[in-house]
C-alpha positions in Angstrom: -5.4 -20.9 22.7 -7.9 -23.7 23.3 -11.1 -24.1 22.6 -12.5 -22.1 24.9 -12.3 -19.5 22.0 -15.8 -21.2 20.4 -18.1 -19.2 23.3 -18.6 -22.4 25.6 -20.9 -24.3 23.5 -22.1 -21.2 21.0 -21.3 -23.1 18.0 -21.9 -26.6 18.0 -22.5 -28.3 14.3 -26.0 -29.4 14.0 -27.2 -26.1 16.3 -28.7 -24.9 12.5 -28.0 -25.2 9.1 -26.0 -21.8 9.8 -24.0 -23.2 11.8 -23.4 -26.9 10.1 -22.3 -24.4 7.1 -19.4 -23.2 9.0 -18.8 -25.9 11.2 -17.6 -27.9 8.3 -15.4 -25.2 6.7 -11.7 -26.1 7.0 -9.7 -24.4 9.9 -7.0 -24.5 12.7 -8.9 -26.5 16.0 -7.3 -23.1 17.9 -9.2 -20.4 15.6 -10.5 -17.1 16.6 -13.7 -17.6 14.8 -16.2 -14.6 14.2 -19.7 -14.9 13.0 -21.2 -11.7 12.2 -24.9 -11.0 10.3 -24.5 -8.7 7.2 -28.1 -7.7 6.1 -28.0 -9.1 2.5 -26.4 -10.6 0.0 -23.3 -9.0 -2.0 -23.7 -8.4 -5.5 -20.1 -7.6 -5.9 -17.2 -7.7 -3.5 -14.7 -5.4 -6.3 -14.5 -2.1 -4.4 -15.7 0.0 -7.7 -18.5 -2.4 -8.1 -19.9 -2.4 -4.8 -22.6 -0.2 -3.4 -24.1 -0.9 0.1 -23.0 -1.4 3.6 -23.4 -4.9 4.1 -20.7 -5.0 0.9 -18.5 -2.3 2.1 -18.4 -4.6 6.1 -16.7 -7.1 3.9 -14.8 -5.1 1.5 -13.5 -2.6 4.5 -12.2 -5.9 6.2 -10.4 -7.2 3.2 -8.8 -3.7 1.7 -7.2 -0.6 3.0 -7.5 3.2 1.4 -4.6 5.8 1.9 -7.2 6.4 5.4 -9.4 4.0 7.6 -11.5 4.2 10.5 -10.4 3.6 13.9 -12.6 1.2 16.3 -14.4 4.2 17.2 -14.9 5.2 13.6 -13.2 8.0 13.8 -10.5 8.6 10.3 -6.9 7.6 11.1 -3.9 7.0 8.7 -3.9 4.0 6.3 -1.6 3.3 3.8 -1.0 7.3 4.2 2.5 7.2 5.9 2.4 11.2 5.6 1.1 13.6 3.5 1.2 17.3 2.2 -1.1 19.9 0.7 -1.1 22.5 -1.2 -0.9 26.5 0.1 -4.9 26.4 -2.4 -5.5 22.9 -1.2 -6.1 21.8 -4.3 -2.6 19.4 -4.3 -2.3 16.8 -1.9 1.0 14.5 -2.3 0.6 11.1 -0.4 4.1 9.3 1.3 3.0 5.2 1.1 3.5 3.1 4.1 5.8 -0.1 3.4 3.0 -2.8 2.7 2.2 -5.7 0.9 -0.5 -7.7 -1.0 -1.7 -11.3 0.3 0.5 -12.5 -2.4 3.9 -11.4 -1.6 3.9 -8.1 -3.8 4.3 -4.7 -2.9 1.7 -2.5 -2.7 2.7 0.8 -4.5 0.9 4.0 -5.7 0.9 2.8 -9.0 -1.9 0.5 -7.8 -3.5 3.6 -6.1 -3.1 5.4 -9.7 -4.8 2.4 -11.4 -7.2 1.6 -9.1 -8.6 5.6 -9.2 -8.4 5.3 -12.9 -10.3 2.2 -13.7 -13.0 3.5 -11.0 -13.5 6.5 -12.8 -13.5 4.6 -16.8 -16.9 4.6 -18.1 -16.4 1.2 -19.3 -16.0 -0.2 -15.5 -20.0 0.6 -14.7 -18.9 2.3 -11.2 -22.3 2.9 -10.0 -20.7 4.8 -7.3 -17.9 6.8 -9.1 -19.5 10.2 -8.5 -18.3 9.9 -4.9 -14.6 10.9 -6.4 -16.1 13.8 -8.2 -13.9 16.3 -6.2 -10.9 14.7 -7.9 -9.8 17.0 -11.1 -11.2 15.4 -14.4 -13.0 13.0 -12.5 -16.4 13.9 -14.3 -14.8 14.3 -17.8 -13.3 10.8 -17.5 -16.5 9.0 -16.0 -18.5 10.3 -18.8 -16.4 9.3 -21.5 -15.1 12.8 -22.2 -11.2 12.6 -21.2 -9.0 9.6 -21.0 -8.7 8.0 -17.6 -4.9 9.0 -17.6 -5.9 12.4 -17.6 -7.5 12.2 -14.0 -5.7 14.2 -11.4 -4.2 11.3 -9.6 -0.2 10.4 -10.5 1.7 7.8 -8.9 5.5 9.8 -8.8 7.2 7.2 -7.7 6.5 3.5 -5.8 5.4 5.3 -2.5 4.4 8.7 -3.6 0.9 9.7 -4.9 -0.3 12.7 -6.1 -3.9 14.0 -5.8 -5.2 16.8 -7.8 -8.5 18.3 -7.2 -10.8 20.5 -8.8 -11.8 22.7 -5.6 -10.9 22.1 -1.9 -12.1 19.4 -0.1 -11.5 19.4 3.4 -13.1 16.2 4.2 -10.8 14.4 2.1 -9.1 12.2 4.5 -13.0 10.8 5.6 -13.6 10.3 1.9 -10.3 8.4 1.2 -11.3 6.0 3.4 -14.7 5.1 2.0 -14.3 2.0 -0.7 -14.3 3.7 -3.6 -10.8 4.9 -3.2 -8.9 1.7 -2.0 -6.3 0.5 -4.3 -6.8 -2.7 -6.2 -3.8 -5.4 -7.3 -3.1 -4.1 -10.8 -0.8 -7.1 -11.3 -3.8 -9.2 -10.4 -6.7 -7.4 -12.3 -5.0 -7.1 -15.3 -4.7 -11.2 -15.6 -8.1 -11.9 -14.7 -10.5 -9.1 -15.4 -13.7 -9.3 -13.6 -12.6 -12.9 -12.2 -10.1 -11.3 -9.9 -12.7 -11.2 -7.1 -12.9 -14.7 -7.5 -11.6 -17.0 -4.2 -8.4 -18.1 -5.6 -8.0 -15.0 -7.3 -8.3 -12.1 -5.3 -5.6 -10.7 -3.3 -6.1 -8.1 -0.7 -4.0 -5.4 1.2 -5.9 -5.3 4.2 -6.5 -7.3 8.0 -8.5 -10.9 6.0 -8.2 -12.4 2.5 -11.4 -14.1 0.7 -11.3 -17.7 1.3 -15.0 -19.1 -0.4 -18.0 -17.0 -1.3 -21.2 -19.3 -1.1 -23.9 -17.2 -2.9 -26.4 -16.6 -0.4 -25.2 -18.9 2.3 -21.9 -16.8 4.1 -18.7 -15.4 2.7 -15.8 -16.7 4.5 -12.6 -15.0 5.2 -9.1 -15.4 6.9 -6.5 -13.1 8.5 -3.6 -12.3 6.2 -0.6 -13.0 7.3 0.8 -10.4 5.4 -1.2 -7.5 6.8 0.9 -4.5 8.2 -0.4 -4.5 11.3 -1.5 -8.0 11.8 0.2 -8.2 14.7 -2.6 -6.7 16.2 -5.3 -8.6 14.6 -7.0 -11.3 16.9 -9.8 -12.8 15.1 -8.7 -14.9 12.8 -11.9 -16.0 10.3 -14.8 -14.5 9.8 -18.0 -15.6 8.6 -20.3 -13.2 6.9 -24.3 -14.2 6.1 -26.6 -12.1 4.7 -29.2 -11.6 7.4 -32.3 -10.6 5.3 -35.2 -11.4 8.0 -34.2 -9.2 11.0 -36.0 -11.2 13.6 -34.7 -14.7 12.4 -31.5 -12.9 12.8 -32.1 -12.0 16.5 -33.0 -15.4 17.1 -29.7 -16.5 15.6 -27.3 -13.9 17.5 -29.8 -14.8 21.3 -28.9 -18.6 20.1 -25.4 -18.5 20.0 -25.2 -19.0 16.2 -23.9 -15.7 15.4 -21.7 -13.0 17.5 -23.7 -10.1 16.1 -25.9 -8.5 13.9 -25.9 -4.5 12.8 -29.9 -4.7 12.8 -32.7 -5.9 14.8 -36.0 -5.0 14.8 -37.3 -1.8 16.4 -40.7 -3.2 18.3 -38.4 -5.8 20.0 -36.5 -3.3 21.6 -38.4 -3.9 25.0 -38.1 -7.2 25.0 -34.6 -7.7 24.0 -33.5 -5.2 26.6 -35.6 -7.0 29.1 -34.2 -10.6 28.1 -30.5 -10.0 26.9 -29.7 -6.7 28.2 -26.2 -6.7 27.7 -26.2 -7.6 24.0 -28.2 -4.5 22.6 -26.4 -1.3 20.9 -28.4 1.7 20.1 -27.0 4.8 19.5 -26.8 7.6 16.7 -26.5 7.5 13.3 -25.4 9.8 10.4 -28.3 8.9 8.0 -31.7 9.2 6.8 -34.8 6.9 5.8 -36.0 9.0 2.4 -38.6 8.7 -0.4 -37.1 9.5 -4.2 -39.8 10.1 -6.7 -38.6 10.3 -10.1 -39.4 13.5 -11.5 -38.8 13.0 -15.2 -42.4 11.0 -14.8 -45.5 12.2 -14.3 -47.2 12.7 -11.5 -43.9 13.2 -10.1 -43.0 16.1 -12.9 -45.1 18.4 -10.7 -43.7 20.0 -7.9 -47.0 20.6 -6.1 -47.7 16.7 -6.3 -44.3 16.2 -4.5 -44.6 19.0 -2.0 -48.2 17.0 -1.1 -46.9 13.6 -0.4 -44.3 15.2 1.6 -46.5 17.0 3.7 -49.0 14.1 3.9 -46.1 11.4 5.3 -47.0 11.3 9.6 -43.4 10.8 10.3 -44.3 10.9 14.1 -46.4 8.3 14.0 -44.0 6.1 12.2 -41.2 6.6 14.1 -43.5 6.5 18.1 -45.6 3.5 16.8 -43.6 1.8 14.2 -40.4 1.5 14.3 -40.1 2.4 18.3 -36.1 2.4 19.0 -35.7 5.7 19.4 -35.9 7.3 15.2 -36.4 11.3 14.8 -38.9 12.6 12.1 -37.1 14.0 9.1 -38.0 17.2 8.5 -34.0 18.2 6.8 -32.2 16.3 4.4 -28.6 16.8 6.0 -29.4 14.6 9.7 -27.9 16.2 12.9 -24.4 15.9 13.9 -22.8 16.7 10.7 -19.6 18.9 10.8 -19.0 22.4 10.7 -22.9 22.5 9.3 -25.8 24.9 10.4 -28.8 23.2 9.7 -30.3 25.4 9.1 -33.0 24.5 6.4 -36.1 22.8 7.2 -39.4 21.6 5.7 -41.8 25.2 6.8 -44.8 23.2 7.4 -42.7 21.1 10.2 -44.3 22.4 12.8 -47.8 22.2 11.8 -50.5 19.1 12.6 -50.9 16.4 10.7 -54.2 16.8 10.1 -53.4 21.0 8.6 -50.9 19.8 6.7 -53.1 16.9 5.1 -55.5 19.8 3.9 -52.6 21.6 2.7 -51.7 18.6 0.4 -55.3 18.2 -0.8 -55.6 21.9 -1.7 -51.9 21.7 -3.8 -53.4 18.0 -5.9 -56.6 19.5 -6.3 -54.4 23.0 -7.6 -52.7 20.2 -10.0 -55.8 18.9 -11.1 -56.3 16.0 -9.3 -59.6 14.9 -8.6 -62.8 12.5 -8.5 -62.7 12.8 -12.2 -58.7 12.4 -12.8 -57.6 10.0 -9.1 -54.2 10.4 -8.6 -52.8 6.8 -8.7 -49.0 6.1 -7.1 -46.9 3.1 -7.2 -44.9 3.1 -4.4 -41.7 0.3 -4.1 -39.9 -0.6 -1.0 -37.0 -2.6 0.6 -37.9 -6.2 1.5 -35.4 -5.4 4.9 -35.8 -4.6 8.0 -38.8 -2.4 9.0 -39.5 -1.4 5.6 -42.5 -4.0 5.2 -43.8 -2.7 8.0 -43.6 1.2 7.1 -44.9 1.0 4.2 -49.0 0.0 4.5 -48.7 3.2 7.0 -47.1 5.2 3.8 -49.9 3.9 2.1 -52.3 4.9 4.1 -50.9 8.5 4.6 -51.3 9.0 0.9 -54.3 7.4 0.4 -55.9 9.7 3.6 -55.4 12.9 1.5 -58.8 12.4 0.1 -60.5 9.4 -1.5 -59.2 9.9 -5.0 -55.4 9.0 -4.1 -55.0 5.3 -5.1 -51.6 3.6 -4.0 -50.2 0.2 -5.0 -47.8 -1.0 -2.8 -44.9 -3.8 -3.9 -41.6 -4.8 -2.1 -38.3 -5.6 -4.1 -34.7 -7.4 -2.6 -32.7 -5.1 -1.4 -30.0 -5.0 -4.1 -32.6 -5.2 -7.0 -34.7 -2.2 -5.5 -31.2 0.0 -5.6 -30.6 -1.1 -8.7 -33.8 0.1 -10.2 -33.4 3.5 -8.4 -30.4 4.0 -10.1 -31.9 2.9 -13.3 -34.7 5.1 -13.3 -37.5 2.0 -13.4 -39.7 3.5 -10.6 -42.3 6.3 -9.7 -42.0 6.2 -5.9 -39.9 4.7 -3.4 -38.2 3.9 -0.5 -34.4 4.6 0.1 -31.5 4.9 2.4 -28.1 7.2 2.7 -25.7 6.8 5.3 -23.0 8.8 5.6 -19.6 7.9 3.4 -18.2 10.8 5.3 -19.0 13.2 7.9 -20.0 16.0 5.6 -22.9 18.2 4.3 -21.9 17.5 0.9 -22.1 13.9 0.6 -25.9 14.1 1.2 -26.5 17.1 -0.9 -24.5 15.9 -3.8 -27.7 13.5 -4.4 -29.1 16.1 -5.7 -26.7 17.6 -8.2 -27.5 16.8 -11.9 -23.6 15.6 -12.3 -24.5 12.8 -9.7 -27.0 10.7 -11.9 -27.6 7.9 -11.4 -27.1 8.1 -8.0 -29.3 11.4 -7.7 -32.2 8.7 -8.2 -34.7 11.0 -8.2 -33.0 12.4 -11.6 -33.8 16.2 -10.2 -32.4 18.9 -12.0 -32.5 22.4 -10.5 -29.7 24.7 -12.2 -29.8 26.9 -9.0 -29.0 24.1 -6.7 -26.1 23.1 -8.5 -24.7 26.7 -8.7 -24.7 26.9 -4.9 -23.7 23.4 -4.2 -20.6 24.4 -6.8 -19.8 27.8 -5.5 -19.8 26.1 -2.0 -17.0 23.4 -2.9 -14.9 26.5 -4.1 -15.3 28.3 -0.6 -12.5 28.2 2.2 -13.8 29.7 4.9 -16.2 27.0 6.5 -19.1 29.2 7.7 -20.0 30.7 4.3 -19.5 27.2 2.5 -22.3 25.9 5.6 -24.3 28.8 4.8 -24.0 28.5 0.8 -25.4 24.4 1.6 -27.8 25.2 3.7 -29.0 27.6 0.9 -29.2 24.2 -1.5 -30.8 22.3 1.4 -33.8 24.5 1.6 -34.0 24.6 -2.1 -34.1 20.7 -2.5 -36.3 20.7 0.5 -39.0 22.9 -1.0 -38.6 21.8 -4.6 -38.9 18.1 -2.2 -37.4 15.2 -5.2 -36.8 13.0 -2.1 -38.9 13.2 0.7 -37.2 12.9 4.1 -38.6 10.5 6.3 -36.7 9.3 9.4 -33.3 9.9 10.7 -32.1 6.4 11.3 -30.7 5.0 14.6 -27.5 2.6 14.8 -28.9 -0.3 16.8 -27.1 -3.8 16.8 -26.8 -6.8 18.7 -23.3 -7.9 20.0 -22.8 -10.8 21.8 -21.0 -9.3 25.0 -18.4 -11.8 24.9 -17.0 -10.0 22.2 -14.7 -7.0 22.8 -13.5 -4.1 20.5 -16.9 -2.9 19.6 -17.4 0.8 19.7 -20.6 2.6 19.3 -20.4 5.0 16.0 -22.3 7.0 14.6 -21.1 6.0 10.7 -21.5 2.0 12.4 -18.6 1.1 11.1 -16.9 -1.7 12.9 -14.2 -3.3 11.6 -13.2 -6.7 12.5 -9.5 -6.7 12.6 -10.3 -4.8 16.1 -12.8 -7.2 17.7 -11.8 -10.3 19.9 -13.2 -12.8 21.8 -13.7 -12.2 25.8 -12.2 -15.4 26.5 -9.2 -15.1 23.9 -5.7 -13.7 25.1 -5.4 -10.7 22.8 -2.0 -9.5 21.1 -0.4 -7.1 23.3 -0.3 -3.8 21.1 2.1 -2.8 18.9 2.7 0.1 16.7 1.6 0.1 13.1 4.4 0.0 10.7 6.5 -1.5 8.2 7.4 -5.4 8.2 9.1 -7.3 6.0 6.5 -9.6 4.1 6.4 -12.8 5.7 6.6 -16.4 4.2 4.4 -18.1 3.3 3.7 -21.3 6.3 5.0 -24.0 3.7 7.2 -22.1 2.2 
């Protein structure tokens, strides 16, 4: 390699202060070197602590689940060598690949075991734990109720795991590849506690290992070596900055000073296609823009109130004028394209006018007892990313058009702050997001089930949804379990906790000297299959067991 590899120019220190940053980090003069935008900060880079996708671009680039995702984001075998179910499939037995940490040590089920156990303790403050629900005991030992030992997962021996579950779950392999089921060094935790995430400290059993984690600057990785398939890994460092402002962003990947970014913004879409064509990526995406208002508060205790806002929101407006790359008006919670699905519940006032359905929402607050004498006042709270600035004066305004007594304050919180006061209750009305963890009609809907507080932010409670949402996890047969969700759809969509706004669009912008990016409709793009246009990539081998190399000064 020479250094051709740096994009002609690209990354010259002194272009920013970006770039000075990792300019001056340490490295080989013959490094694949990859830039990439990340949306915001980390809070946490510990798999069970970690709850948005900017964490989980690192995180999926550092660790490895029993599945992963191919370029195309499609699920493919991880450290799953093989595995078996169950006639009921409530059993599934794992066979390990041969693997090994960054460290030399073997990685074994018993790390799976612990790693599934301390994700599910109470005591680890797993925000996202409910996501394993479908594992036997899983609820009884996140709530305190049942020792983590008694969860349904069982390492049998160094390369055999067993998985019990408490009803089917066909879209297991998808689900075992989201974060919250990779395994974590339990030689490793159990020395340093919380520190093991630390750079120095952390050891990983996937394509990069941490190297130095500046807090709101980059996070900085390296290949490891010890990787099972790093023969086929050509990018050897990555730098990851938390790209808050979307347009300085754009500015940065159309400078040279990143490779990509997994966001731009929507009314440049025009322009960017007119003046660097061959770096923009839009496409589809399995998720949804939507509104949770906390209905243990008042006004929000009142079905009719919610019903109103819902019906008020002019969707079509904000997706044509505002945000303008190519966005769908909500009117389901589950977005189009999932798997073996129906869709189909819907909003019944979809089809109606805007201006009907704001006379429709006036008639249900006035029903309430909302009026001249008794305004209806709203704080709504939104995401200080991307184009939620910019929605949210037109939410405002939606509201506030219902009639003259609808007063709404509008604030704006960071990103990880915001989600952390959704999931702590501390809000009335807000903005959110939900992406798809895995292609299924039950890892939207499960934000409604009572069990999934504190992720169900809306803190609904309906004991008819979670009958059907249960009786459907029991079902085999594929058509009645889509019928028996679509059931709880309509019900969550007429009882309307969460108001769906927009179903979101995957839109990037790739530098097109780098290869190995494939559209996806989950956008998840992992780097250890990206490369450099100008690089000489590792002819492919097949994925399998190695013995664990040495160290370079051993």
């Amino acid at each position: 390699m020479t250094n051709a590899v740096r994009l002609a120019g690209i990354f010259a220190c002194g272009a920013s202060a970006l770039a000075l940053t990792a300019c001056g980090a340490p490295r080989d003069d013959d490094a694949v070197v990859l830039h990439r935008g990340n949306l915001a900060e980390p809070l946490s880079l510990d798999p069970h602590r970690a709850n948005g996708v900017w964490e989980n671009n690192i995180i999926g680039d550092m660790f490895i689940g029993l599945f992963t995702e191919a370029a195309d984001g499609e699920t493919v075998p991880g450290m799953a060598e093989s595995w078996e179910t169950s006639e009921d499939g409530l059993t599934w037995t794992f066979t390990l690949r041969e693997a090994y940490w960054s460290d030399g040590e073997p990685v074994t089920a018993h790390d799976f075991e612990f790693a599934f156990r301390r994700i599910m303790n109470p005591e680890t403050l797993a925000q996202y734990a409910s996501v394993l629900y479908p594992i036997r005991n899983a609820i009884e030992v996140n709530r305190g109720e049942m020792e983590p030992e008694e969860l349904g997962v069982r390492a049998e021996d160094d390369r055999t795991l067993v998985v019990e579950l408490a009803h089917p779950a066909p879209f297991l392999p998808t689900l075992f590849a989201h974060y919250t089921s990779f395994p974590v060094p339990r030689h490793v935790v159990e020395v340093y506690g919380d520190a093991w995430i630390q750079p120095g400290n952390m050891v990983t059993n996937g394509a990069y290992t941490l190297v130095q984690w500046r807090t709101n600057n980059f996070v900085h990785v390296e290949r490891n070596e010890r990787f099972w398939d790093n023969a086929n890994v050509c990018v050897d460092e990555v730098f990851y900055y938390p790209t808050v402002d979307a347009n300085a962003a754009e500015r940065r990947v159309r400078n040279g000073e990143l490779h990509l970014n997994p966001e731009f913004n929507g009314q440049n879409l025009d322009f960017l296609r007119r003046e660097v064509p061959d770096y923009v990526q839009v496409g589809p995406y399995l998720g949804l823009t939507y509104y949770p208002l906390n209905t243990t508060q008042p006004p929000f205790d009142d079905v009719r109130v919610r019903q109103a806002l819902g019906m008020a929101l002019n969707r079509e407006f904000i997706t044509s004028q505002i945000l303008r790359a190519g966005e769908e008006p909500a009117f389901t919670f589950v977005p189009p394209g999932v798997t073996d699905y129906p869709g189909t519940a819907r909003l019944e006032w979809a089809d109606e006018s805007i201006e009907t359905r704001r006379e429709r929402a006036r008639e249900l607050l006035e029903e309430a007892g909302y009026g001249p004498s008794n305004p209806l006042r709203i704080d709504y709270v939104h995401r200080a990313t991307a184009e939620h600035p910019r929605v949210a004066p037109v939410i405002q305004q939606d509201w506030q058009e219902i009639a003259p007594w609808v007063q709404v304050s509008v604030s704006q919180r960071d990103t990880q702050i915001h989600y952390d006061n959704l999931r702590a209750g501390d809000f009335t009305a807000a903005d959110g997001g939900w992406i798809a963890d895995y292609n299924d009609a039950y890892n939207f809907l499960f934000l409604g089930e009572t069990q999934s507080i504190p992720m169900n932010y809306a803190r609904w409670s309906n004991e008819e949804f979670d009958r059907l949402v249960a009786e459907a996890n029991l079902e085999a047969d594929a058509g009645e379990r889509g019928r028996l969700l679509s059931e709880a759809e309509q019900l969550l969509l007429d009882e309307m906790p969460y108001i769906p706004g927009y179903y979101l669009v995957n839109r990037s912008l790739v530098n097109p000297n780098v290869t190995g990016w494939e559209h996806n409709q989950l956008k998840i793009n992992r780097t250890r299959y990206l490369c450099l246009a100008d690089v000489e990539r590792p002819a492919p081998e097949d994925g399998g067991t190695a013995d664990a190399p040495e160290p370079e000064d051993a």
